[in-house]
N, C-alpha and C positions, 0 to 999 in steps of 0.2 A: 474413470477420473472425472471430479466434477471442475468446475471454475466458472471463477465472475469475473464480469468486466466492470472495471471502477476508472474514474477520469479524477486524476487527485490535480491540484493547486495548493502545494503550501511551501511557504515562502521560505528564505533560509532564516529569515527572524522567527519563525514560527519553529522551523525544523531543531531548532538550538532546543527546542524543551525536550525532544528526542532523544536529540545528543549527547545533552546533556543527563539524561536519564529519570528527571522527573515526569514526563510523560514517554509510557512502554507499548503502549496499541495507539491505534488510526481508528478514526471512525468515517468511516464513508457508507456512500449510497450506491449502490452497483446500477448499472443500464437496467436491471429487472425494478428497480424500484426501493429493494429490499436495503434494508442499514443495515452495512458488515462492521466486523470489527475485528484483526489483525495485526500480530507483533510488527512495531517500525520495523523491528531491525532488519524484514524483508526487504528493504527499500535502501539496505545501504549504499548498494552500489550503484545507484540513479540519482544518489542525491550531486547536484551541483553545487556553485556559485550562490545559484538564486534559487536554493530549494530544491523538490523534487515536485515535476510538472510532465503529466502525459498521461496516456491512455494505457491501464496496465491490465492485463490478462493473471490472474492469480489461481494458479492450479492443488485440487485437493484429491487425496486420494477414495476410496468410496466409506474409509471411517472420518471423513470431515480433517486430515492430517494434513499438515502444508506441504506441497512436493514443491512447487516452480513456480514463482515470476515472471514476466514477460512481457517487458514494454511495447508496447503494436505502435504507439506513434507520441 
């Protein structure tokens, strides 16, 4: 199993395009350096109040598949 570690910040004014469903992937930058790019809808159950904010472990199986999430902090 592979996975990256990605530190997301986005707001819930932000998160609404999500939600909303005109924006369907995340763009971030993993600790490796590397820009991923991953369906929101991983992220529904961390989203709060003020968004979704934290340190997330994202798990893939060895054909690049999404298995797991995992907020570390």
């Amino acid at each position: 199993m592979h996975s990256i570690i990605v530190d997301l910040d986005i707001p819930a004014d932000d998160w609404l395009y999500y939600y909303r469903g005109s924006v369907r992937s995340v763009s971030a930058i993993c600790r490796t350096g590397k820009r991923v790019q991953f369906p929101a809808s991983i992220l529904k159950k961390f989203v709060t109040r003020s968004g979704v904010r934290g340190v997330f472990q994202i798990n893939f199986d060895e054909n690049n598949k999404f298995q797991s999430v995992v907020k570390l902090a």
